[in-house]
N, C-alpha and C positions, 0 to 999 in steps of 0.2 A: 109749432107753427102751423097755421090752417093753412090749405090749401085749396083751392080751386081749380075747375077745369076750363081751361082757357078755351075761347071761339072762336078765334086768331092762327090757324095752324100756320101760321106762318114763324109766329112767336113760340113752335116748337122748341124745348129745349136741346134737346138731343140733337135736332136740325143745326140749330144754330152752331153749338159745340163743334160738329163735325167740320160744316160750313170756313168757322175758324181755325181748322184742322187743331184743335187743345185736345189734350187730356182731359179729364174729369178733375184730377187734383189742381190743375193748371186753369180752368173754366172755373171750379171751387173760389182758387186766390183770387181772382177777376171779380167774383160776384158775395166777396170774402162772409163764405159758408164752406159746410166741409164738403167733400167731395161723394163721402157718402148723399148728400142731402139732395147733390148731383145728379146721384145715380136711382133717387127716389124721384125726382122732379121726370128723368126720361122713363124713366117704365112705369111710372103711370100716366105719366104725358100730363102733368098738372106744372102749374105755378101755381106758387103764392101769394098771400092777400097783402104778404106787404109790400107796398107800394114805390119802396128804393127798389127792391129787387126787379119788381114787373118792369120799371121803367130803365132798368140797365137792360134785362131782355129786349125790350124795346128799341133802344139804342142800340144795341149790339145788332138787332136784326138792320138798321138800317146802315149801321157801318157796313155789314156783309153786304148789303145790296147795293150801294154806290160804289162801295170800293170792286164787285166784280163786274161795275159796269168801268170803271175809270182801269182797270187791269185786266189783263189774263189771272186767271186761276194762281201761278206762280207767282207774279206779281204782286199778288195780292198778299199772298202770304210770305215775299219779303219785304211789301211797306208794312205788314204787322210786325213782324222782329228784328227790322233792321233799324239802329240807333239814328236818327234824324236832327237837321239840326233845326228845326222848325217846333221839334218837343225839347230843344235845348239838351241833346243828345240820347235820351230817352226813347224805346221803341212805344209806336201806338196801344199796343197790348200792356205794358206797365204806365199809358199814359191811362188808360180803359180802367186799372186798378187803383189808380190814384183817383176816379170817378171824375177823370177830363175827357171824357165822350167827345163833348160837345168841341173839343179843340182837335180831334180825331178827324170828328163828322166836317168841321171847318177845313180842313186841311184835304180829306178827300173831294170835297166842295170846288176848292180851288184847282185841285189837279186834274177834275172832270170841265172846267172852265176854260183850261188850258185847252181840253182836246178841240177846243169850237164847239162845244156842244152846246 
């Protein structure tokens, strides 16, 4: 798989990973690659050319950014793994694997609408 250096550091992988508080092998299943390919994408600080992938990065970075405006930091990280009934009892991180971002990103949407914001 080629790869490229991305000009978005924002779209760090490593960053994001963390940000998500995952594992590598856990980040791997989400972005279903192995975890080695993980851990080539952060020490070289590249993505790839293929374009499902860039665009889950993508996505992932923007879930991270609304969800830590719509939460605390802990919060955050239990509407990632907490079973919801809005994913029809599924956590957002196995809705992110099943490549339902966008019902993720809708759903943090709404709960930052709630705050008045």
């Amino acid at each position: 798989m080629a790869v490229v250096h991305h000009s978005n550091p924002s779209l760090n992988p490593a960053e994001i990973r963390r940000d998500l508080h995952l594992s590598r092998e856990r980040m791997a299943r989400l972005m279903d690659v192995s975890a080695k390919t993980i851990q080539l994408w952060e020490e070289r600080e590249t993505l790839p050319q293929d374009q499902r992938v860039r665009r889950q990065f993508a996505d992932l970075r923007e879930i991270v950014d609304l969800g830590l405006v719509v939460y605390t930091e802990d919060g955050f990280r239990e509407f990632l793994t907490t079973p919801l009934r809005a994913f029809d009892g599924l956590t957002a991180l196995r809705m992110i694997e099943l490549d339902r971002s966008d019902e993720v990103l809708a759903a943090l949407a709404t709960d930052y609408e709630g705050l008045g914001a």
